[in-house]
N, C-alpha and C positions, 0 to 999 in steps of 0.2 A: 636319399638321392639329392643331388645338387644341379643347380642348371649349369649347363658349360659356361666357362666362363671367358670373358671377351679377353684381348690381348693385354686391354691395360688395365684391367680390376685381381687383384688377387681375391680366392676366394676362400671361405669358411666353410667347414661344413655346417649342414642344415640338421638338427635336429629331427627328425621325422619317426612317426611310428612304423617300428619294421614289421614287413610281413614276413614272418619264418615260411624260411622254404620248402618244398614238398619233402616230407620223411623220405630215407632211403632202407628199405629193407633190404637185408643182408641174412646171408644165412647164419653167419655168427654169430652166435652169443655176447653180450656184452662184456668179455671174461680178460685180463690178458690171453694170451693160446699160447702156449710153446709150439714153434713151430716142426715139422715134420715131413720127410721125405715125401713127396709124390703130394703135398697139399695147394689149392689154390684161394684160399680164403683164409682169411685170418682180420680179429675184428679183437677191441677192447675197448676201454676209460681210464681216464685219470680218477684221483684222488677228488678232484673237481669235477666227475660225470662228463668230462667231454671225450665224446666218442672219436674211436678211429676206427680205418677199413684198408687193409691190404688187399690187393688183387692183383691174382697173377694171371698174365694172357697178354692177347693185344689190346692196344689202347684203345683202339677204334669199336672193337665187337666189346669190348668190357662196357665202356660209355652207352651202348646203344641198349645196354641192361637199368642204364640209369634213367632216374625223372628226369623231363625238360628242365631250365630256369632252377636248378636244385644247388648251386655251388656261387656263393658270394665273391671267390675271386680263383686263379688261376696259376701259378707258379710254375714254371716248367723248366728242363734246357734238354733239347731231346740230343741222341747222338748226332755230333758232326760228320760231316762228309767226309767217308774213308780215314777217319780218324782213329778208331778204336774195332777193333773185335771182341764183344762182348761172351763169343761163343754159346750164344744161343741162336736156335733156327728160327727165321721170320725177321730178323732184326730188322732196322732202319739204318741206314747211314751207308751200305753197301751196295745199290744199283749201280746199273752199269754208265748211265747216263744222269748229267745233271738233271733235267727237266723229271726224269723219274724219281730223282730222291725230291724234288721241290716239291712235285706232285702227292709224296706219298706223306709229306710233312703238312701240307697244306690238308691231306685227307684228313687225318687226324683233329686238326682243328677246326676243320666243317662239323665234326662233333662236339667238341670243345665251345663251340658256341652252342649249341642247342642243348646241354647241361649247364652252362653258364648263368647265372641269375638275367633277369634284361638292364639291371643298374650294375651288372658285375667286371669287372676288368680282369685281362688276359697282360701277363705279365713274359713273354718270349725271349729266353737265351740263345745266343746263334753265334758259333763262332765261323770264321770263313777258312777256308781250304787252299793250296796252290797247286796248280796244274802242273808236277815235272815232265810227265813226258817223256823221261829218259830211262823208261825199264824199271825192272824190281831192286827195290832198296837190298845194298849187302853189308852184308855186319849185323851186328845185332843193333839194336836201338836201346842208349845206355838212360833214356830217359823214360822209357815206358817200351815193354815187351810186347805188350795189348796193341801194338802200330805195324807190328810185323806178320804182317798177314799174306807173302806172295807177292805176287802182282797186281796190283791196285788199279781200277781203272783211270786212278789221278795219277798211276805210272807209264799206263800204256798209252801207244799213240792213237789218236781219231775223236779226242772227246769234243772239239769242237770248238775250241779254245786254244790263243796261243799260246806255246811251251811256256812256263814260270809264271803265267800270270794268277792275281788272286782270280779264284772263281767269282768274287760276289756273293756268294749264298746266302749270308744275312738277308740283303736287300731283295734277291729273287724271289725266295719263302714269301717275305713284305709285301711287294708289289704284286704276287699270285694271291694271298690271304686277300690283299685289298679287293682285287676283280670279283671275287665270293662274298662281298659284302661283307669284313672287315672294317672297323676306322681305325687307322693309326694316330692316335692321341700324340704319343711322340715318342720317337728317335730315343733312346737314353743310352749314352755309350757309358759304358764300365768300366771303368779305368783301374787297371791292375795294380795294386802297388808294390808288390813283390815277385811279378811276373817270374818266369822261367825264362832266363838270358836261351837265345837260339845263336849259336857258336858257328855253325856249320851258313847261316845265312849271311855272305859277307860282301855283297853288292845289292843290300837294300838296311832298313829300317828293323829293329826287331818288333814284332807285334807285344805292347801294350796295352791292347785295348779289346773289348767284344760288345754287340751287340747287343742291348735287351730292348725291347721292343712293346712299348705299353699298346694294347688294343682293347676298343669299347665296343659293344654289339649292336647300341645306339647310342642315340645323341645324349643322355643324361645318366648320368650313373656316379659313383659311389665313388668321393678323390676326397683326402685331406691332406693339405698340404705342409703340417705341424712336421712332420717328419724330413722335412727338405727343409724346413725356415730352421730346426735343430739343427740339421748337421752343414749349415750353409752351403747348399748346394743344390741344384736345379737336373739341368741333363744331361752332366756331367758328374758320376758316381764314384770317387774315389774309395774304393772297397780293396782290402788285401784278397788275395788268390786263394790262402791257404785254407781246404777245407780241413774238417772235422775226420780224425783220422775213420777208417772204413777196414781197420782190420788189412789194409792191401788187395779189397775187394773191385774198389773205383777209384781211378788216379786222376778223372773229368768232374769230380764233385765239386759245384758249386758251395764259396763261403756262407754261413746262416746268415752271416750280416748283410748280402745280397737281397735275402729273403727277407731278413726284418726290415729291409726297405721297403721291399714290397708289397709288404701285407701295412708298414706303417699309413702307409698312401692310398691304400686300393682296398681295401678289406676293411670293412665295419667292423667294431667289434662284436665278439662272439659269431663271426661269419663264421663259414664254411668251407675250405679250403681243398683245391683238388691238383693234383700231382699227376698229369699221366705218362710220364716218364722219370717215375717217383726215385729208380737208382737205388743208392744206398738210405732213403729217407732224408734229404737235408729238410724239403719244404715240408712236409709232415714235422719233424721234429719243433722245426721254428713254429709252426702252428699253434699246438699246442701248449708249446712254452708260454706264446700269448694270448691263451685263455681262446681259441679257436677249433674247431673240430677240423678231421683231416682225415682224406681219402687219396690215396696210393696206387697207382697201376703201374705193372713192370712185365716185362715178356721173362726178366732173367729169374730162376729159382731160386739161385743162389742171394741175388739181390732181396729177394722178398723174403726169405729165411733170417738174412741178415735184418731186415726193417724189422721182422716180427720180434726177435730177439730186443732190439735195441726198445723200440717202443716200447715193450715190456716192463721193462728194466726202467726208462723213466716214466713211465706211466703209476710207478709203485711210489716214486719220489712227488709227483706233481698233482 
């Protein structure tokens, strides 16, 4: 751990004896698993003994299966507002009302802190949403089928918001985390560099940029700053778009270089890393590539069938 540091000192990390975090029993073997119709657990090692843990369910009832203070840092990007249909039941990002997806975002991370180490950082991806207002999209969507879902409630009228405006969402999710006792460390905008041109938006700006959101659960916790003074750059993230392909399973996946930011900054080494809207694996995968153990939660089957496989497969190489 390192004490916070003031505005005008940069800081080092502090050398300190770690205390390893509470064990997590799991029902899985330490084994690769081929995964399997109808399963919800899936667990392995690398070549180097570092464990991983798939689970599938909600994030919320999975975490409250886990120790307190058990996970060194945090990596996430849950589904956007009316952004995606992942087609599965229970999802996130499909209420009817803003304040209820804020609300059910923010539930999630009321857990997310109390697995969280007390020196551990919460790393949040958040993209923002726009209120059309004018009815169900027609045509099909040549950039992604997964946005054709009907009538949206960012299509229909009454959300409470004027037509076309951005909703905010990043910052709402922020400012309700904050009220729960949250600290926002800081702001870190992502800056796309191979963005997806929007054609169709032609009296405004194309979105370049997303939100990630560092959070601490108190005042001292676990930062080095080697990883910003390498890539000269502070909180502003010049990171490419393009993730890791997924088979055409997640066309929202986060780049690993995202991640190996994150974990360069916020994660000790040999921490513990936890995912709980793990997707197709991006942040498990960066994990253990850097010699850190990694644990996965996903509502989707499909998505966790997929992690199982892929970890597999490089859990045999590394």
């Amino acid at each position: 751990m390192i004490p916070m540091p003031s505005p005008e000192l940069s800081v080092k990390p502090v050398r300190k004896k770690k205390i390893a975090p509470p064990s997590i029993e799991f029902e899985t073997p330490l084994i690769p698993l081929v995964a399997e119709p109808g399963q919800d657990t899936w667990g392995g090692h690398t070549q180097n003994r570092l464990e991983y843990h798939i689970r599938r369910g909600d994030s919320v009832q999975v975490m409250k299966t886990l120790p307190a203070n058990s996970f060194d840092c945090v990596v996430t990007s849950p589904p956007y507002y009316w952004q995606r249909d992942y087609d599965v039941e229970g999802q996130l990002g499909q209420e009817k009302t803003i304040n209820e997806f804020v609300s059910g975002i923010a539930n999630v991370m009321d857990e997310v802190k109390r697995v969280l180490a007390t020196d551990g950082v919460l790393f949040l991806n958040l993209g923002d949403t726009y209120y059309s207002g004018k009815g169900e999209p027609k045509g099909p969507d040549r950039k992604n089928k997964a946005r054709r879902m009907g009538l949206r409630a960012v299509d229909a009228s009454g959300l409470g918001v004027p037509r076309k405006t951005a909703i905010g969402i990043p910052w709402r999710v922020a400012i309700e985390m904050i009220t729960r006792g949250w600290t926002l460390r800081s702001p870190i905008i992502w800056q796309r560099k191979s963005n997806v041109p929007e054609p169709s938006a032609k009296d405004r700006p194309w979105r370049s940029y997303e939100m990630l959101f560092m959070f601490s659960k108190s005042p001292r916790y676990f930062f080095d700053r080697t990883g910003l003074t390498e890539a000269r750059e502070e909180d502003i993230w010049q990171i490419s778009d393009r993730a890791k392909s997924s088979e055409g399973l997640h066309s929202a996946a986060f780049p690993e270089q995202l991640v190996q930011r994150c974990l360069q900054v916020g994660c000790r080494p040999g921490g513990r890393v936890l995912d709980p809207f793990a997707g197709t694996g991006t942040t498990l995968r960066v994990a253990l590539t850097s010699g850190r153990s990694a644990t996965g939660i996903d509502l989707s089957p499909k998505f966790c069938e997929y992690m199982a496989k892929s970890l597999a497969e490089l859990s045999s190489r590394i």
